[in-house]
N, C-alpha and C positions, 0 to 999 in steps of 0.2 A: 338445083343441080347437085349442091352436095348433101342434098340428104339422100338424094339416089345414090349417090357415093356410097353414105356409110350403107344405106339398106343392104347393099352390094356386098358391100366388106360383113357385115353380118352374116347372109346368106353363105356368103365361100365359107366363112366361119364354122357355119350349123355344118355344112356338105362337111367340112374338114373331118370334123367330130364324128357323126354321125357313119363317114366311111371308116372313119378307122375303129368306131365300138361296132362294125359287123367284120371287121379283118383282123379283130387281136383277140378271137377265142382262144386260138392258140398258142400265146403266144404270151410272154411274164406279165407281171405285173409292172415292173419298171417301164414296160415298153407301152402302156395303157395311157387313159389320158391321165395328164399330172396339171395341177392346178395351183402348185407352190412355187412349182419353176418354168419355165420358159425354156426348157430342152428341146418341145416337139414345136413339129412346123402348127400344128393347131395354134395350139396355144399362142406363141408369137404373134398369129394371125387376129385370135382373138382380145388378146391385151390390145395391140395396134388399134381395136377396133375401140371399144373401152377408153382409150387414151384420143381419139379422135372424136367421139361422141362429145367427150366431157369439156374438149376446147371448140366443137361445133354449139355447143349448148350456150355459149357467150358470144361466138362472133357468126352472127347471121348477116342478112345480105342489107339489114337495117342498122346495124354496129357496126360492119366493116368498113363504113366510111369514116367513122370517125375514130379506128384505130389510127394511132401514129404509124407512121411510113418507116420503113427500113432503114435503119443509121437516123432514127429520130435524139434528140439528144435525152439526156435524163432527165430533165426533169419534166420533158414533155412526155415521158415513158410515164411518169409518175404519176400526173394529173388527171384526176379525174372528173368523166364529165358530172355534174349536179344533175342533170335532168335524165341518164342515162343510170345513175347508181346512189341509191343515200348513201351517207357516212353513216358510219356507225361508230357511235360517240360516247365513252364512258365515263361521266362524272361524277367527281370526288371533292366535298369541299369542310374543310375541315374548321369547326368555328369552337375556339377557345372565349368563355364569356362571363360575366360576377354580375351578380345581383343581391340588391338587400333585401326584395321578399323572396326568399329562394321557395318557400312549398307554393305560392303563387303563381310564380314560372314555371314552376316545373308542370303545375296543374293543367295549364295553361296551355303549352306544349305538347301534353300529352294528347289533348282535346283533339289541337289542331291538326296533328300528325293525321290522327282519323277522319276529319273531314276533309282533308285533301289527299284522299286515299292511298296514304302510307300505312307503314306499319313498322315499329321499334324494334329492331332486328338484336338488340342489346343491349343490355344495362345495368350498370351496375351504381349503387348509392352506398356514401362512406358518410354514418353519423355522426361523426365528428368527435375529437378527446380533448380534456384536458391537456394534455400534454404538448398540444401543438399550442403555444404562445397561453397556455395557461385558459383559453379560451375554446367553444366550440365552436370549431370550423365544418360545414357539413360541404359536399361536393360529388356530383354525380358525373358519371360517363354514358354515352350513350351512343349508338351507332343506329339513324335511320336511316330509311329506304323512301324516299319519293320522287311521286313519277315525276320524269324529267320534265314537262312542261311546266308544273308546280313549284319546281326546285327555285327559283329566282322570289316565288310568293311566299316562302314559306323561311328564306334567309331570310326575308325581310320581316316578316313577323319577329324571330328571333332578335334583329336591329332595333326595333323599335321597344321591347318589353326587358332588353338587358343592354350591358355595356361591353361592347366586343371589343376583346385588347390584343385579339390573335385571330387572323382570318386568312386561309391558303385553298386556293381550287385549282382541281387538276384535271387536264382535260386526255383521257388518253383514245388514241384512233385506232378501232378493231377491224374496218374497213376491209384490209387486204387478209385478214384470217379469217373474219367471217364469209367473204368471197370464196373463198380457197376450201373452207367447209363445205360450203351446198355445194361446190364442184363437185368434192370427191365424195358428197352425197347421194348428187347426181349420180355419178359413174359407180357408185356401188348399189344402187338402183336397180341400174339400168343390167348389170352384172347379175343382180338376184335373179331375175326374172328372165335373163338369158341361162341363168343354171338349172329354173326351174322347169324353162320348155325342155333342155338337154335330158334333164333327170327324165322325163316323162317320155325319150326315146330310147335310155340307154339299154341294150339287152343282154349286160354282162356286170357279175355282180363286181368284178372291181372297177368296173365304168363306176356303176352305183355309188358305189364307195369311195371314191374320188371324187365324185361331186357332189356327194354330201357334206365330204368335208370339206370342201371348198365354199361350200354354200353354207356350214355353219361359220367358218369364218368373216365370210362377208358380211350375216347378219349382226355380228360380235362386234366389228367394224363400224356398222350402220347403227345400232346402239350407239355405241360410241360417240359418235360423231353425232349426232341427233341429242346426248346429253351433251355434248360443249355448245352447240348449238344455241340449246336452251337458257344455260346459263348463261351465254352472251347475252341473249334475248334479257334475261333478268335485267342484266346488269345495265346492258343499255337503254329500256325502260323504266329503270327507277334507278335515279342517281343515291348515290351514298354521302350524309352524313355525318359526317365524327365530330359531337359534341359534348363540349368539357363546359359542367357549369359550376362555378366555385362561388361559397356564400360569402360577401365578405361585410364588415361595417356602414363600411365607405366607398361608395366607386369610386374608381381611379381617375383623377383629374385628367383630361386630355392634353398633353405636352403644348406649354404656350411657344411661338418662337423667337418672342419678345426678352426683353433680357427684365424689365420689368415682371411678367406673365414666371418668366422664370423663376425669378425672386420670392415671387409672391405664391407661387407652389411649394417652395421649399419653405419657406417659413411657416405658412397648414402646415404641412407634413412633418415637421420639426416640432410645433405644437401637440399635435394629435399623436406626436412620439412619446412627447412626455407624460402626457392623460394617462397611454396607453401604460405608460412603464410604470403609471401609479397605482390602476388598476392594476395591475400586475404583481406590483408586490404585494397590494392586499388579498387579493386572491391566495397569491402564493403562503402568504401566512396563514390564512382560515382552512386551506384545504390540508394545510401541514400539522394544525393543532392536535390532533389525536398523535402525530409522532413528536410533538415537545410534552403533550401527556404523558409519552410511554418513555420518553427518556428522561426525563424529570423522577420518575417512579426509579426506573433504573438507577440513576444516579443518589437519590435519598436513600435506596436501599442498598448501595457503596460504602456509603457515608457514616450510617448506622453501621455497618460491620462490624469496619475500620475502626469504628469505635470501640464497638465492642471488643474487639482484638488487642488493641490497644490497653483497654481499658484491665481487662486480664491480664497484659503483660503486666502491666503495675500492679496490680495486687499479686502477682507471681513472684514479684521483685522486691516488697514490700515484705510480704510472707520468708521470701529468703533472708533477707536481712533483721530481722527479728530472729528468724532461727539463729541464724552465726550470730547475733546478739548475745542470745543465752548461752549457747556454746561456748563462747568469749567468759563469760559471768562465771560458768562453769567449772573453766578451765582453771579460772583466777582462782576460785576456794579451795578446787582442788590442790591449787598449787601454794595458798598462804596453808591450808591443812597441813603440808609437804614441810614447810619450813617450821611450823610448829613442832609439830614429832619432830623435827631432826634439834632443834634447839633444848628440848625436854629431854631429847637421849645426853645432849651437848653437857647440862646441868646434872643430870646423874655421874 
């Protein structure tokens, strides 16, 4: 019964159209069919019809019973039924993890990703420097994709080949936008193909020209919505995840909640402090020796100088005081010469 409805409402639809592209030869552009607004009785007619289609396409005479009833509360508005609609389910689980053979794992990993038909969407590997604790620490990031059925087999692989000390999943529900998409896929469909019988009656070139572009937008639309679509579809078939793997010595003790268990973690870990801070300075010494080389160098050739500078100064000073020596000795003869003549003039 109500698909004879809308058939109906489409028919008056086409009649609408149709009378008014053989009554507006005469008559502007503006007054033609318009397909962006909703001015003429057409059109109205036609939207109405498009907007009934697209809520007939969900509730048939096999749904309608189990729509909730008028003044239903919320969250029986909410609920939906399992056997009438899947969820569409986006998961994300993000596992932070250390291992002591890190090219093992990773090798490992990579394998498995491929046999259980994923594929590494990202990756990035840091080989590690001196400079972070004097040691090489190496650590990779990684972002996969596997299919959701696999996702619970293939954490668990990762559980069992490393030590996971950070682990978060996230579950998000695309359900009501991905609904909401094939509607108005639906209805821009169902839109196309009523533009393309029109186009194929119209007999006036600004009919033409109105529902061409009408109909190039729809298909822009339908794109559109056909790519969000798809990448739902991605995303909801193969879960994502974000994997941190860092190499370290020693995995990390698992927190005892004993006060014993406690003790007895801190005290390793207070041992393996000190190892660590032995090697460390030795490290830090051998990796340093080319720059106690080069200031050792530096500073003997300071040293030397300074000597030498030095060293000039006193024979500078030496050399002066020898000169005013003689000058002194000089002066003196000059000056016993001085009292001679005058005592030889004295006796004449």
């Amino acid at each position: 019964m109500k698909k004879m409805k809308l058939a109906a409402m489409f028919l008056l639809a086409g009649v609408l159209f149709t009378g008014c592209g053989s009554s507006a030869k005469s008559e502007s552009y503006d007054a033609g069919y318009s397909y962006n607004t909703a001015t003429t009785e057409e059109a109205v007619v036609y939207e109405a019809a498009a907007e009934e289609f697209a809520a007939e396409e969900y509730v048939t005479d096999d749904t309608a019973a189990e729509m909730p009833a008028e003044g239903a509360t919320e969250a029986g508005t909410e609920t939906l039924d399992e056997n009438a609609q899947e969820r569409k389910l986006i998961k994300t689980v993000d596992l932070y993890v250390e291992t002591e053979t890190y090219d093992t794992l990773l090798g490992n990993l990579e394998k498995q990703v491929t046999e259980l038909g994923g594929y590494i969407e990202y990756q990035y590997q840091y080989n590690g420097s001196y400079y972070s604790g004097y040691e090489e620490v190496r650590s990779t990031n990684m972002t996969i994709r596997i299919p959701v059925k696999r996702l619970d087999e293939f954490v668990g692989k990762v559980e069992e080949q490393s030590n996971v000390t950070n682990k978060e999943e996230r579950v998000e529900d695309v359900t009501l936008q991905y609904v909401d998409l094939e509607s108005r896929k639906t209805a821009l469909i169902t839109e196309q193909e009523r533009l393309i019988e029109l186009l194929a009656k119209a007999e006036t070139v600004e009919d033409i020209i109105s529902i061409e572009q009408r109909l190039s937008d729809v298909r822009y639309e339908l794109e559109s919505m056909e790519s969000q679509l798809r990448t739902l579809d991605n995303q909801i078939d193969y879960s994502t995840i974000n994997l941190n793997i860092q190499e370290v010595q020693r995995i990390t003790p698992k927190a005892e909640p004993t006060l014993l268990g406690r003790m007895e973690n801190g005290l390793r870990k207070s041992i393996y402090r000190i190892g660590d801070d032995i090697q460390d300075a030795i490290v830090w010494f051998v990796i340093n020796i080319p720059y106690f080389i080069i200031w050792g160098i530096v500073i003997v050739v300071i040293v030397i100088v300074l000597r030498a500078i030095r060293k000039r100064g006193k024979k500078k000073i030496a050399q002066r005081q020898a000169k005013d020596k003689e000058l002194a000795i000089e002066a003196e003869k000059a000056e016993k010469e001085i009292k001679e003549k005058i005592q030889e003039e004295d006796k004449k």
